[in-house]
N, C-alpha and C positions, 0 to 999 in steps of 0.2 A: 298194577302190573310192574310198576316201576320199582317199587320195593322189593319182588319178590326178584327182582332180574340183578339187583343190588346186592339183595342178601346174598343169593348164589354163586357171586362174586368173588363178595366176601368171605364165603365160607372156603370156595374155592383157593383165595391165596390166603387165608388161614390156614390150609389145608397141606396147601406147598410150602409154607415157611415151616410149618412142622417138619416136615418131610426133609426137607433142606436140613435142617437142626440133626436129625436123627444120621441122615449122611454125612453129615460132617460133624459129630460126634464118634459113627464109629473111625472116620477117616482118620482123626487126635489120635486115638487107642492104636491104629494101624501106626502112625507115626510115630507114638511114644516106645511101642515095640520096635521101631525098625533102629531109631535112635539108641536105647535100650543096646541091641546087636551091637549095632558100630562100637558104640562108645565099648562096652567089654571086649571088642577084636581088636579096635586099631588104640587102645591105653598102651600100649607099649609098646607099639610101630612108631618108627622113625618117621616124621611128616606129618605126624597124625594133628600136629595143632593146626596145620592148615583148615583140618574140618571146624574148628570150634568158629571159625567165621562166619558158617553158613546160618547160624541163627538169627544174626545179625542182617545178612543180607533179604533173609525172608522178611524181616521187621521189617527193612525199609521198603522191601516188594510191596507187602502187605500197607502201609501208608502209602503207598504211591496208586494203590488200587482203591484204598477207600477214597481218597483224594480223587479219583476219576467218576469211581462211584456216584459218589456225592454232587459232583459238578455235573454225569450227564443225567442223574435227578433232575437237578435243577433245570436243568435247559429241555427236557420231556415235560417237567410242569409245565414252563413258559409256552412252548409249543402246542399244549394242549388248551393252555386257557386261552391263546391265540387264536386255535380251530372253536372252543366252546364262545367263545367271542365274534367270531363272525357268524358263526349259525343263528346267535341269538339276534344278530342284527339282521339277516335275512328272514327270520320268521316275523320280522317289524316292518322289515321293506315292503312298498306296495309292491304288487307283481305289475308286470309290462303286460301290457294294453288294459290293464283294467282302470276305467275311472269314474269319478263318484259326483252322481249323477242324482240330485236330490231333484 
């Protein structure tokens, strides 16, 4: 049973990274289009280099989210193999009031 509760899992967030992948696939296309706009409206608008900073700022958006990413991974691992670590100690524990009575 353990396997089949595993596999289902898996297929399930196999399932959603695809998913994830294809929304934000078409999201690029939406952006390369909207960017696309700007950039042929505002080329000969006075101010307009102000926008050319905004891809820069998404960079570092973008690094400061996989940087958080990445660390609250890491601290959801920790926490789980913490929970997967006492359970395994309780199914070792003797239970209260039982004793061994040979």
């Amino acid at each position: 049973m353990n396997d089949t509760v595993i596999d289902t899992i898996e297929k399930l967030q196999t399932q959603g990274l695809e998913a994830l992948k294809q929304a934000q696939a078409a999201q690029a296309a939406a952006v390369n289009s909207f960017r696309e706009i700007v950039s042929n409206a505002t080329s000969n608008l006075p101010g307009a280099q102000g926008l050319r900073n905004i891809p820069t700022v998404i960079s570092q958006v973008n690094e400061l989210n996989s940087s958080f990413a990445v660390k609250l991974i890491e601290q959801q691992n920790e926490y789980v193999t913490q929970l997967v670590s006492l359970l395994k100690s309780a199914q070792t524990a003797p239970t209260e009031g039982t004793t061994d009575k040979a």
